[in-house]
PyMOL Python script that loads the backbone (N, CA, C, O; Angstrom):
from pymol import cmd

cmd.read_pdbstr("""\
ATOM      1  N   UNK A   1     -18.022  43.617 -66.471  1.00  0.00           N
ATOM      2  CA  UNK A   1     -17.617  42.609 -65.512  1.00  0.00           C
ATOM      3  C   UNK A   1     -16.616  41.656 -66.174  1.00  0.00           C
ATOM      4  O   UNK A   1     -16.816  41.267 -67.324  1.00  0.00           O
ATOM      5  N   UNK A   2     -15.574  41.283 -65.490  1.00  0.00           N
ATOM      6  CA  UNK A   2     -14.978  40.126 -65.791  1.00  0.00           C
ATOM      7  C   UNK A   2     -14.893  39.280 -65.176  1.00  0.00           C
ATOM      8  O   UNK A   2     -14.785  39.270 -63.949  1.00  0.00           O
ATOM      9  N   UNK A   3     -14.931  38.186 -66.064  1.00  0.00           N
ATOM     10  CA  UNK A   3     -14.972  36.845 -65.109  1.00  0.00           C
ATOM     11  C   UNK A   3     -13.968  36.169 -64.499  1.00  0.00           C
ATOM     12  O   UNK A   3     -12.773  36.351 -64.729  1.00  0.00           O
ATOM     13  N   UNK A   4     -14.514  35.241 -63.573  1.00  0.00           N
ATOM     14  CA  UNK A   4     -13.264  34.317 -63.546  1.00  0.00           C
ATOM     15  C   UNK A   4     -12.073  33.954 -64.108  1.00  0.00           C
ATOM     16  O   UNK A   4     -10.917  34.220 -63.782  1.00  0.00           O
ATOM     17  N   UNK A   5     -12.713  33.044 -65.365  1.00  0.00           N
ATOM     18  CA  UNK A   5     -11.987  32.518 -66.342  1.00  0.00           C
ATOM     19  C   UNK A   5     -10.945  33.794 -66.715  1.00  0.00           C
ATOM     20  O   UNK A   5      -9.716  33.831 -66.656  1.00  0.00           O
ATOM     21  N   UNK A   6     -11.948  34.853 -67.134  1.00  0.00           N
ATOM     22  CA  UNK A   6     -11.185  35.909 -67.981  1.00  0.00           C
ATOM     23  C   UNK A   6     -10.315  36.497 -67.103  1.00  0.00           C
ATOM     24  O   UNK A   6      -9.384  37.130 -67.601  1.00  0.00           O
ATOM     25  N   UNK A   7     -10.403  36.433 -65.920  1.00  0.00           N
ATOM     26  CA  UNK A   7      -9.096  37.157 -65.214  1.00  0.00           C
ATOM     27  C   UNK A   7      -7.731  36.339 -64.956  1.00  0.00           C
ATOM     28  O   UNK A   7      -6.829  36.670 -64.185  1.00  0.00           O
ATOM     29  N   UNK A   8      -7.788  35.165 -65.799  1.00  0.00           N
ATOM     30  CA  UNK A   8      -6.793  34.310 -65.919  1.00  0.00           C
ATOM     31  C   UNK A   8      -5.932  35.191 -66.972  1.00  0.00           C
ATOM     32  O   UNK A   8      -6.316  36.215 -67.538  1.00  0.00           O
ATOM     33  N   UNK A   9      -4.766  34.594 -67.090  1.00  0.00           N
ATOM     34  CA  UNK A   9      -3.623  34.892 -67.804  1.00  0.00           C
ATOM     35  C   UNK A   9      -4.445  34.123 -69.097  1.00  0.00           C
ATOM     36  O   UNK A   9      -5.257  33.205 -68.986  1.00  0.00           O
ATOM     37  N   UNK A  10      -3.925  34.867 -70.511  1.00  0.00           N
ATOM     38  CA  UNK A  10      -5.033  33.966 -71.658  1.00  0.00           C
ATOM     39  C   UNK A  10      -3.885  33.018 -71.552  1.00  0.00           C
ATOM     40  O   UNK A  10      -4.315  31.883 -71.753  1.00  0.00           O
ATOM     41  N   UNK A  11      -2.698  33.015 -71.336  1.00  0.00           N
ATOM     42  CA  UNK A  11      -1.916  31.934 -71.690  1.00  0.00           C
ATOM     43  C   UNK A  11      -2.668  29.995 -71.365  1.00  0.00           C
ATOM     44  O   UNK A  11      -2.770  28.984 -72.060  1.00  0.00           O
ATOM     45  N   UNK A  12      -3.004  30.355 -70.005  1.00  0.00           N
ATOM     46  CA  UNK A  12      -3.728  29.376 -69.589  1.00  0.00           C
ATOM     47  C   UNK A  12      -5.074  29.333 -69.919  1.00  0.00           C
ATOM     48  O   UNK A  12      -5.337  28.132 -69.992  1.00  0.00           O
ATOM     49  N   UNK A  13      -5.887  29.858 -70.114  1.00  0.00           N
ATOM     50  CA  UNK A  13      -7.820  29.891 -70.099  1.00  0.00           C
ATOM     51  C   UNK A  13      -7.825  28.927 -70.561  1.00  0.00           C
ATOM     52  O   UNK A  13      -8.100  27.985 -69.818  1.00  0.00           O
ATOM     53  N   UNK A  14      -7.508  28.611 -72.113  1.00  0.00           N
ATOM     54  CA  UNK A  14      -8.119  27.078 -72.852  1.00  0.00           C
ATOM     55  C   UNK A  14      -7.510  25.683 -71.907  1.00  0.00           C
ATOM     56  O   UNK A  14      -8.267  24.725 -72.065  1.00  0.00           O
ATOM     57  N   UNK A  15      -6.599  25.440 -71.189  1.00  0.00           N
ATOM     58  CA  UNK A  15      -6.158  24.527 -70.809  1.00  0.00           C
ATOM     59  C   UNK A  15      -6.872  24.359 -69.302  1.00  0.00           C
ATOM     60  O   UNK A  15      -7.056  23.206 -68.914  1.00  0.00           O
ATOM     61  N   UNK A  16      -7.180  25.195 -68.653  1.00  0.00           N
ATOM     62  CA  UNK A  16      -8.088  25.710 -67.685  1.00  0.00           C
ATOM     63  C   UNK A  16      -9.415  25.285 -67.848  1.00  0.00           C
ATOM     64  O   UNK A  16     -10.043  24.471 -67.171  1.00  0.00           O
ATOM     65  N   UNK A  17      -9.792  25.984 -68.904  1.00  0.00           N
ATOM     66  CA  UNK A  17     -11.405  25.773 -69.170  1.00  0.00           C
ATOM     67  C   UNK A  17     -11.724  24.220 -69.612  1.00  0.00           C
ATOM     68  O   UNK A  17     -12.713  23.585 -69.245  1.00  0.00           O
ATOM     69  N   UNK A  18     -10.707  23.752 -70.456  1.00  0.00           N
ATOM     70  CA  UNK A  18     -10.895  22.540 -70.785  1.00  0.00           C
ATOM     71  C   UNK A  18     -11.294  21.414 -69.251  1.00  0.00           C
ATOM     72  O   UNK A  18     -12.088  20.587 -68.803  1.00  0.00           O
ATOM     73  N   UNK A  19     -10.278  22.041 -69.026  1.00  0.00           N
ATOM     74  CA  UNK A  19      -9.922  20.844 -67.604  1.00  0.00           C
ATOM     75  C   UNK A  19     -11.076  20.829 -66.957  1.00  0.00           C
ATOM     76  O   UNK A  19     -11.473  19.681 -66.760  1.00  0.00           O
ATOM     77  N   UNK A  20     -11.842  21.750 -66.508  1.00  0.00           N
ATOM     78  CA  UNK A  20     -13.175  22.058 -65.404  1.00  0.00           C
ATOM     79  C   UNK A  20     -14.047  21.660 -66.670  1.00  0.00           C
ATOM     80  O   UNK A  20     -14.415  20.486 -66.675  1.00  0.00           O
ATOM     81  N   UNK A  21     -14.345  22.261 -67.490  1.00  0.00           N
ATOM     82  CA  UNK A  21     -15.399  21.706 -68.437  1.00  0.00           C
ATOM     83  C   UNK A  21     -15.343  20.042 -68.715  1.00  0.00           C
ATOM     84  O   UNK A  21     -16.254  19.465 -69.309  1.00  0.00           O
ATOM     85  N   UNK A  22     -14.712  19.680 -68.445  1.00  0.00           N
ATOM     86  CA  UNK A  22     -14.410  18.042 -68.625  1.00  0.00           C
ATOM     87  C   UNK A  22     -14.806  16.970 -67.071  1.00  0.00           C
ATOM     88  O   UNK A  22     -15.172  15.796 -67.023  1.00  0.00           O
ATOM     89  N   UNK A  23     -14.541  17.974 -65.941  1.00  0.00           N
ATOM     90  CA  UNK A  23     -14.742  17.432 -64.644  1.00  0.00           C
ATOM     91  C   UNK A  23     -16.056  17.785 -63.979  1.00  0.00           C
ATOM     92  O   UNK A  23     -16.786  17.140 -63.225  1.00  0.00           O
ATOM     93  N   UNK A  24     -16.137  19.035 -64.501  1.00  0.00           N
ATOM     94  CA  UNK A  24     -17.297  19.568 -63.731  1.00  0.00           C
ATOM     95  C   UNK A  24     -17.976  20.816 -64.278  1.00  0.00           C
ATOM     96  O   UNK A  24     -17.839  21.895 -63.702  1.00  0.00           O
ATOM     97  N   UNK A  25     -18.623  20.700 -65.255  1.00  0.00           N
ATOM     98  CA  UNK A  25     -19.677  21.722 -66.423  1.00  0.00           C
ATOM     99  C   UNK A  25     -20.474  22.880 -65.636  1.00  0.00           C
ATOM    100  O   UNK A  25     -20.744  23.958 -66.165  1.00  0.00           O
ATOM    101  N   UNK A  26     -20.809  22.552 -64.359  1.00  0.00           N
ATOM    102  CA  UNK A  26     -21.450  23.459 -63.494  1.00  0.00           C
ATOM    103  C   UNK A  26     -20.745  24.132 -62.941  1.00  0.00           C
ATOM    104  O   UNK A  26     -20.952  25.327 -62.730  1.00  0.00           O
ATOM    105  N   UNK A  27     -19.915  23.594 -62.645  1.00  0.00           N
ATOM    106  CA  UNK A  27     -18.458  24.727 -61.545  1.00  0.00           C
ATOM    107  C   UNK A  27     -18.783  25.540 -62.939  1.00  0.00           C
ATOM    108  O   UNK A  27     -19.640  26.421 -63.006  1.00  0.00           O
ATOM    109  N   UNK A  28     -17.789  25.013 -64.279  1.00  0.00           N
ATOM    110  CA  UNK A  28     -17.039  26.145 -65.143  1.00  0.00           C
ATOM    111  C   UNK A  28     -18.541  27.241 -65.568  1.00  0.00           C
ATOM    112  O   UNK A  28     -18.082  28.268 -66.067  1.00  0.00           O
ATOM    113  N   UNK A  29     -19.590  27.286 -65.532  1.00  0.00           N
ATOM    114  CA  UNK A  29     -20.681  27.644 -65.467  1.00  0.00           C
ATOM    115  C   UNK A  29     -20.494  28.768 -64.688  1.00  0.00           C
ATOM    116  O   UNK A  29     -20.408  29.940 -65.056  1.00  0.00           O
ATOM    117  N   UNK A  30     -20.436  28.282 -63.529  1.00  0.00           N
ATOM    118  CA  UNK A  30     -19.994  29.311 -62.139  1.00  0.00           C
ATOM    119  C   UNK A  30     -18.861  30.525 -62.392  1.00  0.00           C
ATOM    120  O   UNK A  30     -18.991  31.705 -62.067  1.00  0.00           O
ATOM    121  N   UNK A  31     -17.833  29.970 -62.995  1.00  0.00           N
ATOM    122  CA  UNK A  31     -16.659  30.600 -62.804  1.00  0.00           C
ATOM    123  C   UNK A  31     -16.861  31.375 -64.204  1.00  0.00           C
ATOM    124  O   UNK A  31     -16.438  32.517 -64.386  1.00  0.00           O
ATOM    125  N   UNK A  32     -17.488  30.696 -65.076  1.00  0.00           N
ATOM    126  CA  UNK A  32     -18.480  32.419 -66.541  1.00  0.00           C
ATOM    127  C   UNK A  32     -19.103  33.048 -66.254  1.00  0.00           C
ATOM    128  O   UNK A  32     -19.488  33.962 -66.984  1.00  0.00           O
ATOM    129  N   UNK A  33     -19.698  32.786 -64.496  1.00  0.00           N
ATOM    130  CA  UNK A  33     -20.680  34.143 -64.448  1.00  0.00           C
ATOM    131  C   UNK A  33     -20.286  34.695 -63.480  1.00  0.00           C
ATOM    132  O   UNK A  33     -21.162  35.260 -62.824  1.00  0.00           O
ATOM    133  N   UNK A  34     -19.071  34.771 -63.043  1.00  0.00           N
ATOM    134  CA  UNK A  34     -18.906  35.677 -61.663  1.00  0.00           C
ATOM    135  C   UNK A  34     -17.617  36.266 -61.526  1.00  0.00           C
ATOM    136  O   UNK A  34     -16.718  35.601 -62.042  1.00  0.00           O
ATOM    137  N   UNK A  35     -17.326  37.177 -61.053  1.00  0.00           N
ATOM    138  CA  UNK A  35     -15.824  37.788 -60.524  1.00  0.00           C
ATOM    139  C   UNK A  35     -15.022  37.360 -59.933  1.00  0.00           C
ATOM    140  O   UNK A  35     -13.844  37.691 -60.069  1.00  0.00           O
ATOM    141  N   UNK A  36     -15.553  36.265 -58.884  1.00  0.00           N
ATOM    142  CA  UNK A  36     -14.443  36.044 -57.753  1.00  0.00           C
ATOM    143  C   UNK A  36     -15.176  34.441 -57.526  1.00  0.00           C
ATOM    144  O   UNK A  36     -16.401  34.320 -57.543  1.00  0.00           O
ATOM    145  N   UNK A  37     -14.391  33.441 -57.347  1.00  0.00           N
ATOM    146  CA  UNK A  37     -14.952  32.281 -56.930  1.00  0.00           C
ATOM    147  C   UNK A  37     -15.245  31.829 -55.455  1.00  0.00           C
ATOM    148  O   UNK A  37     -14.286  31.840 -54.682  1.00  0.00           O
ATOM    149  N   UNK A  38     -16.316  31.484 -55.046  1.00  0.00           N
ATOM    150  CA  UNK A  38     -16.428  31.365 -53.826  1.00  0.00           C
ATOM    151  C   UNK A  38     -15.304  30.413 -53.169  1.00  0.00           C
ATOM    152  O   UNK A  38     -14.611  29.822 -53.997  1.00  0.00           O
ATOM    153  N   UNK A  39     -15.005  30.164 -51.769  1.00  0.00           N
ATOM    154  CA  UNK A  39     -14.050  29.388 -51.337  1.00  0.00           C
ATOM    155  C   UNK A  39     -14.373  27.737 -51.723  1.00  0.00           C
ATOM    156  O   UNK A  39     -13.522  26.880 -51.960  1.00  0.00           O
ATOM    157  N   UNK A  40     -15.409  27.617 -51.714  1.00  0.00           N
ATOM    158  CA  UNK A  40     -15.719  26.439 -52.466  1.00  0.00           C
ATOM    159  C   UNK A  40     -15.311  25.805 -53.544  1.00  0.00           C
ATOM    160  O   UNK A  40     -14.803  24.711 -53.787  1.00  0.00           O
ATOM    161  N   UNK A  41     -15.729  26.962 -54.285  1.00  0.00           N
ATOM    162  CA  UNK A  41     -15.056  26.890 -55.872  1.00  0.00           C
ATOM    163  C   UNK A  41     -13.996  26.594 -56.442  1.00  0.00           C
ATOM    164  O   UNK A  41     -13.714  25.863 -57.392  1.00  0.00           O
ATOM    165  N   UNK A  42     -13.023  27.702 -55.275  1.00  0.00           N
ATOM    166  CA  UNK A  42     -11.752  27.124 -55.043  1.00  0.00           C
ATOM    167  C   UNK A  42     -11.369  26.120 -55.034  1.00  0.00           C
ATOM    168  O   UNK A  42     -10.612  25.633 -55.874  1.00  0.00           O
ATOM    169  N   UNK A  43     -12.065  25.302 -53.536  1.00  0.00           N
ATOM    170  CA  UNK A  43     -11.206  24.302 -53.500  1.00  0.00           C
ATOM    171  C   UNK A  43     -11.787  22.948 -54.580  1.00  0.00           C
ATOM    172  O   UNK A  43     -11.318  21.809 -54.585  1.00  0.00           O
ATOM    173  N   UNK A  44     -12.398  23.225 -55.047  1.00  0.00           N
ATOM    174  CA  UNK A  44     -12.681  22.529 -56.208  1.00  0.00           C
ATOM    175  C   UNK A  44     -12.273  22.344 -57.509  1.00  0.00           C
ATOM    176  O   UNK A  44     -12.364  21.359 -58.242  1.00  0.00           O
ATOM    177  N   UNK A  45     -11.805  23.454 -57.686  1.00  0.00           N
ATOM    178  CA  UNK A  45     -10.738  24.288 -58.533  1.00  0.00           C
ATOM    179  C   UNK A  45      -9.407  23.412 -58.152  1.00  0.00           C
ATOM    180  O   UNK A  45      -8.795  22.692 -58.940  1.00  0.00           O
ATOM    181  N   UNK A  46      -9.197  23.558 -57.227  1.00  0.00           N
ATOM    182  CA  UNK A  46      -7.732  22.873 -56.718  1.00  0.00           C
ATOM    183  C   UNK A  46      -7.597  21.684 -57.302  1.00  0.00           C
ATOM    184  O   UNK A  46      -6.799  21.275 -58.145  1.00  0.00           O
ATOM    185  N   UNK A  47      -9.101  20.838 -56.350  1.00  0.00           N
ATOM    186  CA  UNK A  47      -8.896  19.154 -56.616  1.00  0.00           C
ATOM    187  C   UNK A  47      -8.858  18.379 -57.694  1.00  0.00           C
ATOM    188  O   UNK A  47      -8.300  17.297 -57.878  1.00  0.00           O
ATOM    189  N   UNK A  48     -10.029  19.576 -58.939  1.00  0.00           N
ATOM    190  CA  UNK A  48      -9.767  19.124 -60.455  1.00  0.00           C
ATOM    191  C   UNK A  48      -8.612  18.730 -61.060  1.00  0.00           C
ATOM    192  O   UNK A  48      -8.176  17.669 -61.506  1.00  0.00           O
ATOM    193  N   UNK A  49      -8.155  20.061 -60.943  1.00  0.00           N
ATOM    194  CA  UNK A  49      -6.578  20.629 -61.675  1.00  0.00           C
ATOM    195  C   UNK A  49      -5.542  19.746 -60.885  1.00  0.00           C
ATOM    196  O   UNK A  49      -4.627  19.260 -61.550  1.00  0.00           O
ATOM    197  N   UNK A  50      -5.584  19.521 -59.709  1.00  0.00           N
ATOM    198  CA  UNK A  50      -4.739  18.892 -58.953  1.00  0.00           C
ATOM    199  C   UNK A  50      -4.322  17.556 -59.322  1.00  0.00           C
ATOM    200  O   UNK A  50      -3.176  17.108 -59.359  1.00  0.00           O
ATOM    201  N   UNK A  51      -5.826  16.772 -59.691  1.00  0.00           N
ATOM    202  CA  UNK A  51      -5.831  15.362 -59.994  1.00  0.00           C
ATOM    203  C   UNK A  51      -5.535  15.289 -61.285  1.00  0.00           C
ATOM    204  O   UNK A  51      -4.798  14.345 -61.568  1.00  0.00           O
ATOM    205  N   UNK A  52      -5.924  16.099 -62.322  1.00  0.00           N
ATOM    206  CA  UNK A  52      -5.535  16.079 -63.999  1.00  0.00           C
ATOM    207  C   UNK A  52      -4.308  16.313 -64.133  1.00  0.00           C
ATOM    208  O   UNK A  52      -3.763  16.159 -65.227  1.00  0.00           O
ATOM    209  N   UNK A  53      -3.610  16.749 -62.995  1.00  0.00           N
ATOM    210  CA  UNK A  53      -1.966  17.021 -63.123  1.00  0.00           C
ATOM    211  C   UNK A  53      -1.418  16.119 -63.050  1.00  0.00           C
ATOM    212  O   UNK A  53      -0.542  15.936 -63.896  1.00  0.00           O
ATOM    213  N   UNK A  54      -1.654  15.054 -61.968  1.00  0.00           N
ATOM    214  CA  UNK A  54      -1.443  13.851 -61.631  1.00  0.00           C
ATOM    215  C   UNK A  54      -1.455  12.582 -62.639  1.00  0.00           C
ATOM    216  O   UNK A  54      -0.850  11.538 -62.398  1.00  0.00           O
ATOM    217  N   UNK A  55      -2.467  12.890 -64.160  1.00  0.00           N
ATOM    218  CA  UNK A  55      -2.709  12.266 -64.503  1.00  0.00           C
ATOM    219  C   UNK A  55      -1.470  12.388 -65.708  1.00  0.00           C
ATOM    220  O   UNK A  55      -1.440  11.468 -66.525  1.00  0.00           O
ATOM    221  N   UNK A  56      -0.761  13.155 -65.801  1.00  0.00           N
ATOM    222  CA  UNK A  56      -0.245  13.732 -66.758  1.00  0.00           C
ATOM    223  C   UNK A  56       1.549  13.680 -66.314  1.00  0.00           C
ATOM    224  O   UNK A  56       2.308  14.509 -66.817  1.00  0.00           O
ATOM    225  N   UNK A  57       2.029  12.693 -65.406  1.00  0.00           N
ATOM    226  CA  UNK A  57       3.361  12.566 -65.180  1.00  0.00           C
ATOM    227  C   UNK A  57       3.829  11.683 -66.079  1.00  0.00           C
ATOM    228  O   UNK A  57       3.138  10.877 -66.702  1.00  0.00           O
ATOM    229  N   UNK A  58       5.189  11.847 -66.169  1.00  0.00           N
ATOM    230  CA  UNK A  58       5.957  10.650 -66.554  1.00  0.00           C
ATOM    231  C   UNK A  58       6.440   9.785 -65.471  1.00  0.00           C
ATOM    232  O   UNK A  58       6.339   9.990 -64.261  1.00  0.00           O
ATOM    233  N   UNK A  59       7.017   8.721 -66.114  1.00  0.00           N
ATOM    234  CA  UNK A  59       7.218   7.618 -65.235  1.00  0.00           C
ATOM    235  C   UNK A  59       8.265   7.950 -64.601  1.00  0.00           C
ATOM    236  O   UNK A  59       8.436   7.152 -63.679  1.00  0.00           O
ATOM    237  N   UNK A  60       9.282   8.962 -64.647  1.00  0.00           N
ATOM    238  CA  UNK A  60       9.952   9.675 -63.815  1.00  0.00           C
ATOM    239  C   UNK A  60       9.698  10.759 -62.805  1.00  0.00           C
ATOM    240  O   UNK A  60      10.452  11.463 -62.133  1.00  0.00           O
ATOM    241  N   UNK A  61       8.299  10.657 -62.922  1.00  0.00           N
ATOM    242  CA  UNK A  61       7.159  11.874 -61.717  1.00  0.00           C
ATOM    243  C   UNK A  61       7.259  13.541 -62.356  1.00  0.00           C
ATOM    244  O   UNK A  61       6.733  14.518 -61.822  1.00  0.00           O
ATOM    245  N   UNK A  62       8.200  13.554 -63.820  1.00  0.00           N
ATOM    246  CA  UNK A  62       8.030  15.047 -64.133  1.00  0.00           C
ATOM    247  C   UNK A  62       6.879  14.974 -65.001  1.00  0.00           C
ATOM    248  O   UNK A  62       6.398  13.971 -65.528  1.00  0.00           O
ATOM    249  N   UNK A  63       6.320  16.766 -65.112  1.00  0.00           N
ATOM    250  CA  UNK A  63       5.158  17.155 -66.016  1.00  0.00           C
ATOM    251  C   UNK A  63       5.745  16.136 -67.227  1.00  0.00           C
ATOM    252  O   UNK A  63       6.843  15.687 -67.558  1.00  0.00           O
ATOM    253  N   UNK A  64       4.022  16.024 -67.792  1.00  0.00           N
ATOM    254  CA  UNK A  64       4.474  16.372 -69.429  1.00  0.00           C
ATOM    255  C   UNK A  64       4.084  17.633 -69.980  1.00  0.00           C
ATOM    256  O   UNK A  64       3.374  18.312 -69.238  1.00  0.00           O
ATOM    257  N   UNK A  65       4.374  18.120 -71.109  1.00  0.00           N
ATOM    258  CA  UNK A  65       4.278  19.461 -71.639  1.00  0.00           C
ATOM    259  C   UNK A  65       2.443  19.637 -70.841  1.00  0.00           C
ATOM    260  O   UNK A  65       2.256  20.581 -70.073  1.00  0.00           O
ATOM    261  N   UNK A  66       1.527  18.862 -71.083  1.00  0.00           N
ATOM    262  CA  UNK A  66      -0.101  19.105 -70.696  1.00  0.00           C
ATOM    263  C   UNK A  66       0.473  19.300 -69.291  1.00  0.00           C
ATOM    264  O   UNK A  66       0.391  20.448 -68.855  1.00  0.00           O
ATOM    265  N   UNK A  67       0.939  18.541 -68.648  1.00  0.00           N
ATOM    266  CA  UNK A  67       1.090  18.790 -66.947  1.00  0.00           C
ATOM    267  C   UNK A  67       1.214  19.973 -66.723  1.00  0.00           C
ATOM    268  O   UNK A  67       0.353  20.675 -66.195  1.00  0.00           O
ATOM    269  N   UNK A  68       2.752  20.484 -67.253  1.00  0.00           N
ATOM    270  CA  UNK A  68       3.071  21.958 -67.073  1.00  0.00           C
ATOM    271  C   UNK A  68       1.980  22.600 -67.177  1.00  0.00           C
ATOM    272  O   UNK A  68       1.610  23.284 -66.222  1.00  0.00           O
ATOM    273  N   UNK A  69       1.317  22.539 -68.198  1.00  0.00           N
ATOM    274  CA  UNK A  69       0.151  23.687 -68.158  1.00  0.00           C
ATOM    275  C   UNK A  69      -1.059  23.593 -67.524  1.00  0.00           C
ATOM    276  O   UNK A  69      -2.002  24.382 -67.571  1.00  0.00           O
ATOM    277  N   UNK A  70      -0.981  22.841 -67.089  1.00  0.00           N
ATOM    278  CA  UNK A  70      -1.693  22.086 -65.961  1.00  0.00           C
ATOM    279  C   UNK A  70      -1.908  22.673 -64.882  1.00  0.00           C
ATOM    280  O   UNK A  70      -2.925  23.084 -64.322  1.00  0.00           O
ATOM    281  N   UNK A  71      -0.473  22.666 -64.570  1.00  0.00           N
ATOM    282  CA  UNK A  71      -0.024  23.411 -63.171  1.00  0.00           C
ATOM    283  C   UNK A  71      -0.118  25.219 -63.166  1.00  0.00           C
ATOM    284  O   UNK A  71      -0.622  26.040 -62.399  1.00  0.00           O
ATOM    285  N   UNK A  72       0.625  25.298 -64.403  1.00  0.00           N
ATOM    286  CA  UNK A  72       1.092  26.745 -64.440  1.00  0.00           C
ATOM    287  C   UNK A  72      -0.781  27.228 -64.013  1.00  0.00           C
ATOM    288  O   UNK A  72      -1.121  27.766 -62.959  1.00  0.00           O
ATOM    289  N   UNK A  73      -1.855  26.787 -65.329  1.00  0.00           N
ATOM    290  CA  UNK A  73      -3.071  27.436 -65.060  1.00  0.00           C
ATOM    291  C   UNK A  73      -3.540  26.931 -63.769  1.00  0.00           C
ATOM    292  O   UNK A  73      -4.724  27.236 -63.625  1.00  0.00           O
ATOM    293  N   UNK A  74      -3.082  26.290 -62.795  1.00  0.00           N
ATOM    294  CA  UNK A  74      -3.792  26.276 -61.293  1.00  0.00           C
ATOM    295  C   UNK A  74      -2.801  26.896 -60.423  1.00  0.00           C
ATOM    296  O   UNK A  74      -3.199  27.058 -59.269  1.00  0.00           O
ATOM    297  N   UNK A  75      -1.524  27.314 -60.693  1.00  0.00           N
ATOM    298  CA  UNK A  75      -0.759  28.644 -60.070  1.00  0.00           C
ATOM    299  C   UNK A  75      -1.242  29.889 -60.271  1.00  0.00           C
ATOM    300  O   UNK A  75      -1.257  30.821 -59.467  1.00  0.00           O
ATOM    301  N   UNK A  76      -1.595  29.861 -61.266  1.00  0.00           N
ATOM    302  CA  UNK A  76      -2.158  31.398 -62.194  1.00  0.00           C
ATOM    303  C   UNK A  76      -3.496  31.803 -61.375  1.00  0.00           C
ATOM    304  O   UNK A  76      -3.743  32.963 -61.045  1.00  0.00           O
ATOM    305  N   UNK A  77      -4.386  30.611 -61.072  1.00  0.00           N
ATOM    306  CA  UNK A  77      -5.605  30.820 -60.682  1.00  0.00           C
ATOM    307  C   UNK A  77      -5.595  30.316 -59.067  1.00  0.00           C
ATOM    308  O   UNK A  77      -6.673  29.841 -58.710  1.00  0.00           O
ATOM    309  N   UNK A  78      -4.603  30.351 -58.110  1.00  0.00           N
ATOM    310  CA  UNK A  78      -4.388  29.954 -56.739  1.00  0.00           C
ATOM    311  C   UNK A  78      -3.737  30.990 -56.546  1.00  0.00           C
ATOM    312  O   UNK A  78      -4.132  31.467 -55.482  1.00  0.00           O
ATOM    313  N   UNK A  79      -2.600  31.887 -57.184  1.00  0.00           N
ATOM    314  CA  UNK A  79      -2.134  33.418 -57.268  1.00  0.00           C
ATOM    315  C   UNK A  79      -3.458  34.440 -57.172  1.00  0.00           C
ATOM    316  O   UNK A  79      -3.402  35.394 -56.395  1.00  0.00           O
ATOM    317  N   UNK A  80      -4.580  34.222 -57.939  1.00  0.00           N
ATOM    318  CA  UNK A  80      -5.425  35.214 -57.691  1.00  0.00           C
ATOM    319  C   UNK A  80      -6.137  34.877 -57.129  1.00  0.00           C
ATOM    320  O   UNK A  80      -6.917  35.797 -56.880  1.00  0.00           O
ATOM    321  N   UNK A  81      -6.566  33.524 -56.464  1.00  0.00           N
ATOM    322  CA  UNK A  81      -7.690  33.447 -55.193  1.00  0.00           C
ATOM    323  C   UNK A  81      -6.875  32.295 -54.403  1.00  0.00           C
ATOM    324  O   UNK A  81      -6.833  31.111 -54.736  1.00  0.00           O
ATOM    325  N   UNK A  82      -6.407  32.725 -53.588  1.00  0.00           N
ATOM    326  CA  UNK A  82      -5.820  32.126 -52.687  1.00  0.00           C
ATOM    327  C   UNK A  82      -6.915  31.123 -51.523  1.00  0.00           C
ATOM    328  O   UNK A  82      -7.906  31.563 -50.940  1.00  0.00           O
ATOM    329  N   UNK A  83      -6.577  30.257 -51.471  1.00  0.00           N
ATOM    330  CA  UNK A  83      -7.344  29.387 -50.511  1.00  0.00           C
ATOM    331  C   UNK A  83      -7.147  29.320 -49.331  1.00  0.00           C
ATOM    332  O   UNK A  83      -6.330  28.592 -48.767  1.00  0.00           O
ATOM    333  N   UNK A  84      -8.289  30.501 -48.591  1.00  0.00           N
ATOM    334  CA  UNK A  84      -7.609  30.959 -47.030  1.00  0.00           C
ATOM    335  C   UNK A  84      -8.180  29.781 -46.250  1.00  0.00           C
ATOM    336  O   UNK A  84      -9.246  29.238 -46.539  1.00  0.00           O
ATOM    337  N   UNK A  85      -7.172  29.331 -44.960  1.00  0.00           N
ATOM    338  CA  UNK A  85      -7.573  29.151 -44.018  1.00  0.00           C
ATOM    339  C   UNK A  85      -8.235  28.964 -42.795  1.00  0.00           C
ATOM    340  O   UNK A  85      -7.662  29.609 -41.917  1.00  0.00           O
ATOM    341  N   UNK A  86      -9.277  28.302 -42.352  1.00  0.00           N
ATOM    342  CA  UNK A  86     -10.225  28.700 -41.399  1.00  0.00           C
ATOM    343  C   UNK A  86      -9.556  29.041 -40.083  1.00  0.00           C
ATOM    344  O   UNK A  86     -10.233  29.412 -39.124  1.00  0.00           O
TER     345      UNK A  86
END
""", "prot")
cmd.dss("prot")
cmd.show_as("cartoon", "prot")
cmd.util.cbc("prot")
cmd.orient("prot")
């Protein structure tokens, strides 16, 4: 089986894992023991990464180098579970 995490690009995992392990220890829990994240997960996934991105601008609104990777690992992981629509 592979997991979540592990079906990430390794480029991102540590910057990934960090981020959820820092916000929310039970999600990243979730996402070590399973294949596919529930839609939940997702969007939880989103709001973490979303807000730690946020936290990480310059005063000109671009990434900093952490942002970029920030982003790239919640593209990487919104590319493979897309957050459908009701």
């Amino acid at each position: 089986m592979t997991t979540v995490v592990e079906s990430l690009p390794t480029a991102y995992r540590a910057v990934f894992t960090e981020v959820i392990a820092d916000k929310d220890a039970d999600l990243l829990a979730a996402l070590l023991s399973r294949e596919t994240p529930s839609r939940e997960e997702r969007v939880a996934v989103m709001n973490i990464m979303s807000t730690e991105f946020a936290h990480h601008l310059r005063p000109d609104d671009e990434p900093t180098d952490r942002g970029r990777d920030i982003d790239n690992a919640l593209g990487a992981f919104l590319l493979r579970w897309p957050i459908e629509h009701d």
